[in-house]
MIPA-543451 format. One line per field, with one value per residue (C-alpha): residue in three letters; chain; residue number from 1; x, y, z. Coordinates in pm, whole numbers, plus 50000, padded with zeros to 5 digits. Each point is the difference from the previous one (the first is absolute). Example, Ala and Ser with C-alpha at 12.3 -4.5 7.8 and 13.67 -1.06 7.14 Angstrom:
2
aa	[ALA SER] .
ch	[A A] .
i	[1 2] .
xx	[51230 50137] .
yy	[49550 50344] .
zz	[50780 49934] .
end
This chain:
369
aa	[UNK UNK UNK UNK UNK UNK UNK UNK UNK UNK UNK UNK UNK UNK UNK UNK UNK UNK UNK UNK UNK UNK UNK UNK UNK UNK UNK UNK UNK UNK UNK UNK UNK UNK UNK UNK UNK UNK UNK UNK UNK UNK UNK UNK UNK UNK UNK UNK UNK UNK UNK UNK UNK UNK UNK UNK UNK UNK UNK UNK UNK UNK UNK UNK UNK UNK UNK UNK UNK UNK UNK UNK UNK UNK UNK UNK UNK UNK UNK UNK UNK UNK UNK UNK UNK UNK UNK UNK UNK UNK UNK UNK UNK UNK UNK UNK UNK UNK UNK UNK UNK UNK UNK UNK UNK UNK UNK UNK UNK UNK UNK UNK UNK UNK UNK UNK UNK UNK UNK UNK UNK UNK UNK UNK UNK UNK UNK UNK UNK UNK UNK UNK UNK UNK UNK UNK UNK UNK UNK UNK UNK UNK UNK UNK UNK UNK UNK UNK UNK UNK UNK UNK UNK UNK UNK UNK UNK UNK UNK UNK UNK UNK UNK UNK UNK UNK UNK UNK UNK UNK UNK UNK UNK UNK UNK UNK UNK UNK UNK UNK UNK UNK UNK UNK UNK UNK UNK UNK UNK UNK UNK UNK UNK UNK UNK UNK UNK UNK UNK UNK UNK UNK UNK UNK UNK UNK UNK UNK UNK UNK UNK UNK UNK UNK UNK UNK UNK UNK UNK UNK UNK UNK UNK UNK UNK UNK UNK UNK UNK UNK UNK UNK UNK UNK UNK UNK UNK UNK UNK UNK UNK UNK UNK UNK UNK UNK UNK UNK UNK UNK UNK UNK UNK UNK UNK UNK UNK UNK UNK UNK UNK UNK UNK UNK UNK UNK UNK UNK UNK UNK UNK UNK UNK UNK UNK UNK UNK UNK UNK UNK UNK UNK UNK UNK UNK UNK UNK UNK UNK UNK UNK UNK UNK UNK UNK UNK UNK UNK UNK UNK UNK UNK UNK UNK UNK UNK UNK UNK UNK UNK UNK UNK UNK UNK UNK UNK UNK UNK UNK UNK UNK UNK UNK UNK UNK UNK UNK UNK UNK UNK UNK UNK UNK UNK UNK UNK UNK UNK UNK UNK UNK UNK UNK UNK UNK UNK UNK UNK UNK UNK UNK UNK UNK UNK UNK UNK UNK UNK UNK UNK UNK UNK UNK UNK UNK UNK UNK UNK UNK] .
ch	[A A A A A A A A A A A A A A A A A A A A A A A A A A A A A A A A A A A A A A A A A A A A A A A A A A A A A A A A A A A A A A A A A A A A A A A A A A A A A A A A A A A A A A A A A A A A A A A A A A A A A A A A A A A A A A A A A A A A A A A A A A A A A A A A A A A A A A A A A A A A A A A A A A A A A A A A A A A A A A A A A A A A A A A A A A A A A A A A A A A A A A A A A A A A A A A A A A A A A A A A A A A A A A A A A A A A A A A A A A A A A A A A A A A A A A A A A A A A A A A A A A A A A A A A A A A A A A A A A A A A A A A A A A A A A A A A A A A A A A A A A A A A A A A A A A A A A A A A A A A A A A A A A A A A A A A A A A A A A A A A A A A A A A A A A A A A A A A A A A A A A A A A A A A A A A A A A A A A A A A A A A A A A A A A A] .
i	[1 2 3 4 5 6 7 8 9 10 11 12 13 14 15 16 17 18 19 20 21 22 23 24 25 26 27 28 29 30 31 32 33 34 35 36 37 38 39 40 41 42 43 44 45 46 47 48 49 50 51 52 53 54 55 56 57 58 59 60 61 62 63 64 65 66 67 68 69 70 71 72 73 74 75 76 77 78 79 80 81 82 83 84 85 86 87 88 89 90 91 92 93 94 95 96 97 98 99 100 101 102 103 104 105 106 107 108 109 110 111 112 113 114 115 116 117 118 119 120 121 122 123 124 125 126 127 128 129 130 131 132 133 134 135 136 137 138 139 140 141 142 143 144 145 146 147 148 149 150 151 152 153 154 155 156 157 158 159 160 161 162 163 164 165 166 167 168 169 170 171 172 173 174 175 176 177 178 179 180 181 182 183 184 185 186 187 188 189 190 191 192 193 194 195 196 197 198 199 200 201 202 203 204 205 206 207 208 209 210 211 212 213 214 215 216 217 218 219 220 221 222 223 224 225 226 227 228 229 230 231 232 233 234 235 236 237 238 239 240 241 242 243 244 245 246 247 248 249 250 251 252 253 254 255 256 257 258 259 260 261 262 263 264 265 266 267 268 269 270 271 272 273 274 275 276 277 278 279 280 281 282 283 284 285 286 287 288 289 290 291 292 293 294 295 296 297 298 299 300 301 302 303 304 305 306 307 308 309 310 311 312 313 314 315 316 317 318 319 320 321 322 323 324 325 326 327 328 329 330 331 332 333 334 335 336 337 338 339 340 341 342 343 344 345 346 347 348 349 350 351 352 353 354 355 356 357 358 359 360 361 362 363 364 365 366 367 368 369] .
xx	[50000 50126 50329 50055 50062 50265 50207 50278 49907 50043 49981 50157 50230 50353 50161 50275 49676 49750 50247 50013 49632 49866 49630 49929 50124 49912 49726 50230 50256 49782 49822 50378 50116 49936 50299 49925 50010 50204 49935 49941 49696 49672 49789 49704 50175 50199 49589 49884 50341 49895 49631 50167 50183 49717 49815 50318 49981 49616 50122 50297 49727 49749 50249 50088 49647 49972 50318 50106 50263 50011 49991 50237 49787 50107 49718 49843 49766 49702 49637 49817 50253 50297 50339 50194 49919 50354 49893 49787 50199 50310 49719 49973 50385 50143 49655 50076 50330 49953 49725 50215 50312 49734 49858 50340 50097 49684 49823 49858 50128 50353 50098 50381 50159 50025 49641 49887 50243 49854 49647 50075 50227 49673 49774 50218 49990 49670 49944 50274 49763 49650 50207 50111 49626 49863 50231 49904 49626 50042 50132 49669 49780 50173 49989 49594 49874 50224 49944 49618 49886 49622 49850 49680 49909 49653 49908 50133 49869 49663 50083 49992 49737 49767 50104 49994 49937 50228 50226 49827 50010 50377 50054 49776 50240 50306 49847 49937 50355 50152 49882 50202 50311 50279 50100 49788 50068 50333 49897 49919 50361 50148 49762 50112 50369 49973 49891 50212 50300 49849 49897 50343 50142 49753 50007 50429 49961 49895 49892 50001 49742 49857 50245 50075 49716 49846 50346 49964 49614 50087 50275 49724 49740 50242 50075 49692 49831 50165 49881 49635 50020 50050 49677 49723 50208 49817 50128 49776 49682 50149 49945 49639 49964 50279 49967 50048 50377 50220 50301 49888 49789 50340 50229 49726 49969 50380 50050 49675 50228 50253 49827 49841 50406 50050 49691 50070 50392 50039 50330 50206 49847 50070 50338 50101 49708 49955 50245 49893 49622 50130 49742 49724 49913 49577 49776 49700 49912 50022 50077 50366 49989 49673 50162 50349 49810 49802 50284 50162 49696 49954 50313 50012 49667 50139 50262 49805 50235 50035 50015 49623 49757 50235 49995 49697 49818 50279 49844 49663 50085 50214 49685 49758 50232 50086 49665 49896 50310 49907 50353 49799 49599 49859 50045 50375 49988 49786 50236 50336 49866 49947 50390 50097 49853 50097 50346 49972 49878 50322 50222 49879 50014 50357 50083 49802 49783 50242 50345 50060 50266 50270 49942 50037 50316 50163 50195 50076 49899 49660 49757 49688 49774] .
yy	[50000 50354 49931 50358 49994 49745 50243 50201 50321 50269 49939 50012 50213 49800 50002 50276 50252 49894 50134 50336 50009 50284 49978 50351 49973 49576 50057 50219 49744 49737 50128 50025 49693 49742 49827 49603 49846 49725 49637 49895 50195 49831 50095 50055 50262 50187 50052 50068 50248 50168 50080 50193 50167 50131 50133 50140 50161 50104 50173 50204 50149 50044 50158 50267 50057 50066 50195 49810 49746 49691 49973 49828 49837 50121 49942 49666 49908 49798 50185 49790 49736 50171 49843 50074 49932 49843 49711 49813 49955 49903 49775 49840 49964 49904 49691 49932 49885 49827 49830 49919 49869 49771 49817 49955 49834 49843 50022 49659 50136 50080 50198 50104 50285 50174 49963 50176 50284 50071 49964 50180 50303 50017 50014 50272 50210 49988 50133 50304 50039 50034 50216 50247 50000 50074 50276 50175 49879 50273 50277 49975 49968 50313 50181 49904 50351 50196 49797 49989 50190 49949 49815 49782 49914 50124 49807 49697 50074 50061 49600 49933 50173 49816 49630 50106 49652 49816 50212 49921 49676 49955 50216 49743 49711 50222 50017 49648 49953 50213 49842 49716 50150 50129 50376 49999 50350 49895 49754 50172 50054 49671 49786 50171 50008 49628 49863 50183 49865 49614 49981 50121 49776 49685 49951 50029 49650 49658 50013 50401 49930 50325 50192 50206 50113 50096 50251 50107 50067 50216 50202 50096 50064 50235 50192 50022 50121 50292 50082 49957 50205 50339 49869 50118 50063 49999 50064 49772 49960 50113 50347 49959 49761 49797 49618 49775 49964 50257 49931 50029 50343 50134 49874 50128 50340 50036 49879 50245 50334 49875 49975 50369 50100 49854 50176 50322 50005 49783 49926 50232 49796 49685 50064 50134 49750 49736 49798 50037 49925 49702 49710 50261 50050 49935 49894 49785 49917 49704 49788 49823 49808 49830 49981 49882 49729 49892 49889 49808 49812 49920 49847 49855 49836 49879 49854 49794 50112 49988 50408 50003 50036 50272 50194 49998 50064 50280 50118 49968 50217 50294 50012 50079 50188 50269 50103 49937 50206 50264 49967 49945 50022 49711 50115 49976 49547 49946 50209 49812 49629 50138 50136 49695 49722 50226 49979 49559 49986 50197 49822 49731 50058 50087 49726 49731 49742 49869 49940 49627 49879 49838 50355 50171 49829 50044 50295 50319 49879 49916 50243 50162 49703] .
zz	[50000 49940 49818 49970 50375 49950 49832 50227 50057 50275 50355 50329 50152 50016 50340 49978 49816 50322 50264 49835 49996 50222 50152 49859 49646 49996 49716 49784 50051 49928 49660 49899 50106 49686 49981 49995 50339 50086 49877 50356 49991 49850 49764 50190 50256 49664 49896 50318 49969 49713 50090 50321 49750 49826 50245 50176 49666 50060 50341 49871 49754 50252 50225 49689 49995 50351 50039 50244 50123 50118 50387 50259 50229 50373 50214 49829 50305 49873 50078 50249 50029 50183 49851 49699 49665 49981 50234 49757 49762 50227 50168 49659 49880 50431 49951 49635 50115 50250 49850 49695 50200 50234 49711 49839 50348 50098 49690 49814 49648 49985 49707 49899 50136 49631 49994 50353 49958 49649 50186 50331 49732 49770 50344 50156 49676 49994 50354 49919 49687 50265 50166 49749 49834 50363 50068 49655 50084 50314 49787 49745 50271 50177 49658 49978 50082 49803 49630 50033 50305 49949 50234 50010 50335 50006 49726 50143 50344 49825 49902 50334 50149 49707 50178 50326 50115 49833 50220 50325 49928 49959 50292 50216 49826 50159 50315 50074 49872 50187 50294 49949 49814 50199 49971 49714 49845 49895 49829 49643 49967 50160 49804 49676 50027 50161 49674 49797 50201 50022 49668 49863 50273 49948 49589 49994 50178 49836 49617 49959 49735 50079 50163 49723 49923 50344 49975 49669 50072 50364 49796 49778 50222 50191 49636 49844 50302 50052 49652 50076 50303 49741 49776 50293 50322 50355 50320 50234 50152 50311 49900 50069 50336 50177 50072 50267 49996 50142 49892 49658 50049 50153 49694 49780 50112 50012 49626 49915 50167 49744 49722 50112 50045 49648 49826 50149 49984 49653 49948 50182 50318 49882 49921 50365 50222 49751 50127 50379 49868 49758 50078 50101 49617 49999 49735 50017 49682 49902 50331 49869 50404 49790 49683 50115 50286 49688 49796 50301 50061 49611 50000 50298 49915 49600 50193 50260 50272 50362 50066 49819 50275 50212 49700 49906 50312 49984 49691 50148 50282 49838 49811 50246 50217 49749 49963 50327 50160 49687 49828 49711 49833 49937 49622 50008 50099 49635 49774 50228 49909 49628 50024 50143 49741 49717 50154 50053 49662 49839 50238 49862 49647 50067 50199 49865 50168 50225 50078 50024 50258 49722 49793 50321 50064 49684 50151 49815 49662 50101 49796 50140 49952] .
end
């Protein structure tokens, strides 16, 4: 399948050209970065490579537009959750490895040690590649207000107010949960970064049939999104009436002065305060937590695994709770599962049906399908 994406092409960054990249200029650096990546590398992470490219690409424009630069995350605290946005993903690469090196000790199937380092090299990439997207991700959504600064929250309040009851009734669903669910408020955010972390974590393991594509999917969920937030931005239903959990009214009214900072200042403020306000960027529509948890729990379900039912009452939860807690109208969950099976069905397009454990195996010459 795809033979075209057999060929070499551009990719990767080689070693000595990663440790001169710099956070701020990393997009920059990236768009001009197309020299062929190493053999090691497979051909599923060189295309995975390329797409960052491209929208790294996307960014640098959008920042031209904007008139402003790219931002150097100092203060990266995660709204309603409380730790760095760094600890996920070193959650994800300190488990992958130890993971990895327990099933090559304990493990049932033992595979050569040319063939886990090309696995655990491709896996790592592709976690530097999350990163990188997620980082440009921030600056878009910081630069929201600035390239389209209408706003529609009436109209999607108006949504709202229409199906009152669906509302009430997922708010009784929350409340009977919560009854049960330990410090429950944090849970929007730990149930979405959990998944993200297990599922990368889960499908590197055993047949990887669809391991590559739950990645390739997340990496573009988290750049097309940004995108749709510019098409009919909101702000939140928060604006209007608060919710039950108050960790999440706090984060929300904090990211809503920055967006005010950002609107009123443009890009003067975001060059001096952007950095302090990096992961308090704020945009509602569509809900990527729903989009993002969707994808997980597709692929989780296609490949019968054992992470399936904590992700997918995940799903079920980040659903209800961002409505419920007002982080989002009820509006913004049918447009994220529309984003997210457009984005399964071009993953797999591009990926094919599925990756087979002897094609999976075949190391760096292995195609896409």
């Amino acid at each position: 399948m795809m033979n075209w994406m057999r060929k070499s092409g551009p990719g990767l960054l080689d070693a000595s050209d990663a440790a001169q990249l710099s956070l701020v200029s990393a997009p920059e650096k990236l768009v001009a970065a197309t020299v062929s990546a190493p053999k090691l590398i497979s051909d599923k992470v060189r295309f995975a490579a390329i797409g960052v490219a491209i929208f790294a690409a996307i960014a640098v424009l959008l920042s031209r537009m904007a008139g402003v630069p790219f931002g150097k995350p100092v203060d990266g605290t995660i709204p309603a959750f409380g730790v760095d946005f760094s600890a996920p993903p070193l959650a994800a690469a300190l488990g992958y490895l130890l993971l990895q090196v327990g099933c090559a000790l304990f493990g049932r199937t033992r595979h050569p040690v040319r063939r886990l380092l090309q696995r655990m090299l491709d896996d790592y990439l592709l976690l530097v590649l999350f990163v990188v997207v997620i980082y440009i991700h921030f600056n878009i959504k910081m630069w929201v207000p600035l390239l389209n600064p209408h706003r529609y929250d009436v109209e999607y309040f108006a949504i709202d107010q229409a199906v009152r009851p669906v509302l009430d009734i997922l708010g009784w669903i929350r409340a009977k949960v919560a009854l049960g669910l330990p410090a429950v408020d944090l849970w929007y955010q730990v149930g979405f970064f959990s998944i993200i972390v297990v599922s990368f974590m889960g499908h590197s393991v055993g047949n990887r049939r669809w391991h590559y594509h739950n990645m390739i999917a997340l990496l573009l969920i988290e750049m097309i999104g940004p995108l749709t937030y510019l098409i009919a931005p909101a702000v939140g239903p928060f604006i209007f009436e608060q919710g039950p959990n108050r960790l999440a009214t706090a984060a929300e009214l904090s990211m809503y002065d920055v967006y005010k900072q950002v609107l009123s200042g443009g890009a003067a403020w975001i060059a001096q305060h952007g950095s302090v306000a990096f992961a308090e960027p704020l945009s509602a529509m569509p809900s990527l937590h729903l989009g993002a948890a969707t994808v997980v729990t597709y692929y989780a379900a296609r490949a019968r695994h054992p992470i399936l039912p904590f992700v997918l009452l995940a799903t079920l939860w980040i659903g209800i709770e961002s409505v419920v807690a007002r982080w989002h109208y009820l509006v913004d969950l049918p447009v994220a599962l529309v984003l997210a099976i457009l984005i399964i069905w071009i993953t797999n397009r591009l990926c094919g049906d599925k990756l087979s454990e002897r094609r999976d195996d075949m190391g760096a010459g292995g195609g896409l399908a």
